[in-house]
C-alpha positions as CSV (number, residue, x, y, z in Angstrom):
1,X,-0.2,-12.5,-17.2
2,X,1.1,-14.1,-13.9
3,X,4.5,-12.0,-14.0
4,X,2.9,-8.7,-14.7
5,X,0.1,-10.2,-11.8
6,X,2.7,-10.5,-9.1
7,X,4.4,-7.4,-10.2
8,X,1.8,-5.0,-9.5
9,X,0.3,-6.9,-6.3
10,X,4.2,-6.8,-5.3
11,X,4.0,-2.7,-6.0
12,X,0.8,-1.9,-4.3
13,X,2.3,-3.8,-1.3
14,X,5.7,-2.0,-1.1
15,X,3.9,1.3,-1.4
16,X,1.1,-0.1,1.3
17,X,4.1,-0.9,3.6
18,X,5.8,2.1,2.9
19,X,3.4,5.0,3.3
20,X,1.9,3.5,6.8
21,X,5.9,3.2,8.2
22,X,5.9,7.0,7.3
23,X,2.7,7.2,8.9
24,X,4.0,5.7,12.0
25,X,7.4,7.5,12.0
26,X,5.3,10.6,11.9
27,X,2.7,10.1,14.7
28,X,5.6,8.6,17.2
29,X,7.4,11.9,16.5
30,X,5.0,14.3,16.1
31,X,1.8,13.1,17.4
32,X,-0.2,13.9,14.3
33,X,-1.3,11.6,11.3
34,X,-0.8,12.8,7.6
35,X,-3.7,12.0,6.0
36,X,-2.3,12.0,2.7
37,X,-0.1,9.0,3.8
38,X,-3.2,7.6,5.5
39,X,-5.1,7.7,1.9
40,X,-2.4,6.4,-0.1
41,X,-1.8,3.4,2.0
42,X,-5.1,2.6,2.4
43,X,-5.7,2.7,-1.3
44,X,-2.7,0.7,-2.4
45,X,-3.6,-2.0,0.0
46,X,-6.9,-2.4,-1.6
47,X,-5.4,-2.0,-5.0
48,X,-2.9,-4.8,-3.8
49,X,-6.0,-7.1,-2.8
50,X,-8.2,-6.4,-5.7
51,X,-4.7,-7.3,-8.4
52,X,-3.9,-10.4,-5.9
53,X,-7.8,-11.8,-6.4
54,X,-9.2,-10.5,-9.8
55,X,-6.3,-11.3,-12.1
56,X,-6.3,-15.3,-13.2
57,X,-3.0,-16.6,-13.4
């Protein structure tokens, strides 16, 4: 239970990171957020914290 724990905190994280750099390169660029990218990151973060806390090791 610990390995698949740390595997889908570890997920939810990359995917966290990953979607607000996008958001980021997109709003230096082109001065406009993509909500899509917004949402997901803002979901996977709290999927990442909810996996990180609520699964016992």
């Amino acid at each position: 239970m610990k390995i698949i724990k740390w595997i889908l905190f570890s997920f939810f994280l990359i995917v966290a990171v990953l979607s607000f750099c996008i958001l980021y390169f997109m709003y230096s660029k082109l001065s406009f957020i993509d909500y899509p990218y917004l949402y997901l990151g803002v979901i996977s973060l709290f999927l990442s914290i909810i996996v990180y806390y609520r699964i016992k090791n």
